[in-house]
N, C-alpha and C positions, 0 to 999 in steps of 0.2 A: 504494500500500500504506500502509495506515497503522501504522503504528511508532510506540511511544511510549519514549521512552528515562528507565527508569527510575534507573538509578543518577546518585550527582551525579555533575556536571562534575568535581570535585576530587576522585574516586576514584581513585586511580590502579593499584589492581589487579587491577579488574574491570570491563567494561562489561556493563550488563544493559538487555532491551529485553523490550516486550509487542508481539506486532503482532496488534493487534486482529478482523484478516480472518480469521487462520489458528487465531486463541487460541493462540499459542505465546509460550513464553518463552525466551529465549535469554540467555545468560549465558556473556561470552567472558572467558577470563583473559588479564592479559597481563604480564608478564616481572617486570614490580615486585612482583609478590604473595609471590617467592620472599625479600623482606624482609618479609614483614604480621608485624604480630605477632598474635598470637594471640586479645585481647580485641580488635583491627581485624577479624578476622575476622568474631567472633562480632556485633559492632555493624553491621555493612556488611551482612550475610548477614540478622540480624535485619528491618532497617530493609527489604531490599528482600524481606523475605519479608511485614510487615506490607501493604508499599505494591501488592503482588500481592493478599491475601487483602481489602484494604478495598477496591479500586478495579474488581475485574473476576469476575464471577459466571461464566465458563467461563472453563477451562484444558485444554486436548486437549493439547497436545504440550510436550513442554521440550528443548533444545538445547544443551548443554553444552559450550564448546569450550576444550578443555584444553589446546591446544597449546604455549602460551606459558607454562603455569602449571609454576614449579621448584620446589615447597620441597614436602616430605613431612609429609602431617597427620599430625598423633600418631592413637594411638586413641581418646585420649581427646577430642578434639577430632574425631575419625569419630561418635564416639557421641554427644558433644553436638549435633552437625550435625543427623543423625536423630532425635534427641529432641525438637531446639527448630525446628527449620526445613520438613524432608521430611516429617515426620508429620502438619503441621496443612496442607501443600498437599495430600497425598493424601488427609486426611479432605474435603476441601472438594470437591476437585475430581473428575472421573473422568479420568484421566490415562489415555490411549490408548498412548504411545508416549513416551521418552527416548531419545533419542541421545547418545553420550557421543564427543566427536573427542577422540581418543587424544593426553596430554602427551608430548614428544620425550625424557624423561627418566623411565626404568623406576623406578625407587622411588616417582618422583611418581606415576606413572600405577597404580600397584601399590596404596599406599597411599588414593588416589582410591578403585577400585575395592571396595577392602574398604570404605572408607566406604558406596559404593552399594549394597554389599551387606545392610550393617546395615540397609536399607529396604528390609523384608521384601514391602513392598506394589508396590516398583518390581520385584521380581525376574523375573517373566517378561513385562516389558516396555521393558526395557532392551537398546540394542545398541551395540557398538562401535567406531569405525570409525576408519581413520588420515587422511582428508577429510572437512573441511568439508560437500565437494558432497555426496558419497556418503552420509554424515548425514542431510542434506537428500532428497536421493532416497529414501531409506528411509520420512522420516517421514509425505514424503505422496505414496508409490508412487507415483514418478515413475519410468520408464525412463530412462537415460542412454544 
């Protein structure tokens, strides 16, 4: 499989990846993000939304896995996300499917959600799920 792992090395509240076969993008949080602060955000999310739209002409699927992610976006920070980030993937791309793996902490996961919803263009192509796998089996109907 080829996988290209986009985020830096020295990120440490997100890992993100292309993998080329599938055109998917995945982007795992992980437990440090519940300290980012808020322009870490906005620079880290930037950076790997330019390094997606300059380097790869299909996008089919995105993979989100929120498990580990604690801290609760503002909304204002929901709305900037879909203004500066979600909007210029789904102009580019024909995005088939999102998978969202469910944060283990309800406000996070809450507040997430309402962010995804502000991206009026993901809404009937979004699903939820509490596994990773199950995610995965969704995105490219696989039976478990």
């Amino acid at each position: 499989m080829s996988t290209v792992q986009l985020s830096d090395e020295s990120n440490k509240y997100f890992s993100s990846f292309y993998d080329e076969e599938l055109k998917l993008y995945e982007l795992v949080w992980h437990k440090a993000s519940e300290y980012m602060e808020e322009h870490e955000y906005k620079a880290l999310m930037q950076a790997d939304r330019d390094k997606v739209l300059k380097n790869y002409e299909q996008l089919n699927f995105i993979l989100i896995n929120l498990t580990e992610r604690l801290d609760t976006m503002s909304p204002e920070l929901q709305e900037w996300s879909s203004k500066n980030v979600s909007v210029y993937i789904f102009e580019k791309y024909n995005i088939l499917k999102v998978a969202v793996v469910n944060s283990r902490d309800f406000s996070t996961q809450f507040s997430l959600e309402q962010a995804l919803e502000e991206d009026k263009e993901s809404e009937n192509i979004t699903k939820y799920f509490d596994k990773a796998e199950d995610a995965k089996a969704w995105l490219f109907n696989v039976d478990k």
